[in-house]
N, C-alpha and C positions, 0 to 999 in steps of 0.2 A: 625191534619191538614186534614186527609182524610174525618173524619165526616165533617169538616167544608165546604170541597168543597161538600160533597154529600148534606151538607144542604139546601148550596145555588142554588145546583142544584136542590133539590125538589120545593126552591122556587119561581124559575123562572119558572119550569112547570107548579106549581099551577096559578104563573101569568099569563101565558099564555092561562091557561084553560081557566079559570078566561075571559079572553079580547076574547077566540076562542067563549065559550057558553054564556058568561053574556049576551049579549044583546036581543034584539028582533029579532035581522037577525043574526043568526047564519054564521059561515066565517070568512073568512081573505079576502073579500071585502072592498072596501072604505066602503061600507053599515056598512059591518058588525063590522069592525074597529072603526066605527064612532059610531055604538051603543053600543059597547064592554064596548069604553072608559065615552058615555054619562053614562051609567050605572052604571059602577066602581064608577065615579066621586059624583054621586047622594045619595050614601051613605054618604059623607059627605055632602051632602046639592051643593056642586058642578057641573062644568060639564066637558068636555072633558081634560081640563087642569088638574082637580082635580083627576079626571080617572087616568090618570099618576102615579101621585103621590099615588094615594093609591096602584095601582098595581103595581110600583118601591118599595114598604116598605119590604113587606115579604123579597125581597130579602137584601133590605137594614139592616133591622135589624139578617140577618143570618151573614153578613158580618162583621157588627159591634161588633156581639155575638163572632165571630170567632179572629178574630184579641182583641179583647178585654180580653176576657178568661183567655188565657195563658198568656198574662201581669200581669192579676192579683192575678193566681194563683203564678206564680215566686215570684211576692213582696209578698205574705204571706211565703212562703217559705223561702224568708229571712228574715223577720221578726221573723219569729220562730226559725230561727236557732241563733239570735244572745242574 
């Protein structure tokens, strides 16, 4: 469980990086907020809305990783045991 919160902690830093240096204007100005997320987004062909969504996944997929895991190591566990 510990790794799983330090994951999701690495990945909201990287998000964050991610949205502080991505853009052209550097900050946590509206500026720089607004090129942060225009940025993020444009890797997928996107813009500010898509921004979101890509720099929400890292984290998303650590949480999903976390909580998923140990469910599915338990059912091979009893699988094998019976």
């Amino acid at each position: 469980m510990l790794a799983g919160a330090l994951g999701v902690g690495v990945g909201g830093v990287a998000s964050f990086a991610a949205l502080f240096f991505g853009g052209s204007v550097v900050g946590l100005s509206a500026a720089g907020i607004t090129s942060g997320l225009a940025a993020a987004g444009a890797v997928v062909g996107g813009g500010m809305a898509a921004g979101v969504a890509v720099l929400a996944i890292a984290t998303a997929l650590q949480v999903t990783k976390t909580l998923l895991f140990p469910l599915r190591c338990q059912t091979f566990r009893l699988r094998r045991t019976f």
